[in-house]
N, C-alpha and C positions, 0 to 999 in steps of 0.2 A: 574318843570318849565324848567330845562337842556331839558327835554325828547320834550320838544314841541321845543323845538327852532332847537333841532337836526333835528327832524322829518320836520320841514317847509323845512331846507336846505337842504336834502334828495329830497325833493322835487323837489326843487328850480334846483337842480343840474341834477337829473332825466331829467324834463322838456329840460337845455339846452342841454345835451346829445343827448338826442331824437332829437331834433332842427338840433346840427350839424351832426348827423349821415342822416339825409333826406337831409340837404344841401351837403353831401360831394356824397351822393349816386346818386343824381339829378344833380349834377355837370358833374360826370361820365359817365353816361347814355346822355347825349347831348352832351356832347365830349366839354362840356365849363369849362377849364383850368384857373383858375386863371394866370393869367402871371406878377400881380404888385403884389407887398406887399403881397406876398406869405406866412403864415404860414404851416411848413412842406410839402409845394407841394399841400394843400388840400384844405384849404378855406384864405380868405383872411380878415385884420379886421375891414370889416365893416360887413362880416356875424359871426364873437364875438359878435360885439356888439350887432346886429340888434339879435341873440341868447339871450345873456344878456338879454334886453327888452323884449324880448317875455316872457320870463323864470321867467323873474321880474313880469311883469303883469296875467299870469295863476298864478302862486302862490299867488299870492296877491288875486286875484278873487277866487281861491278854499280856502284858508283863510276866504276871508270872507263869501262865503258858506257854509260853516262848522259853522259857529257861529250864521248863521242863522237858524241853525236847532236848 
């Protein structure tokens, strides 16, 4: 039971990884700098959260993919 809850958050973490590594490299490549509410120089937190959500709903939809097989 431990084993599934590790693996969903494995996920879960994966996904916003993925997320902010495409926002921080798209940032970069159009020369658009964050300048307010700056985390590290590199994204700002409404692209957390709007990560968060995204990351929340693919996991949540490949969950229940999976249970549909």
């Amino acid at each position: 039971m431990r084993n599934k809850y590790f693996r969903l958050l494995l996920y879960g973490l994966s996904v916003f990884l993925v997320f902010i590594t495409i926002a921080i490299v798209l940032k970069r490549a159009t020369n658009q700098v964050p300048i307010e509410n700056e985390i590290f120089g590199l994204f700002t937190k409404t692209d957390l959260l709007l990560g968060l959500a995204v990351s929340v709903a693919v996991t949540l939809t490949h969950e229940k993919k999976k249970r549909l097989k």
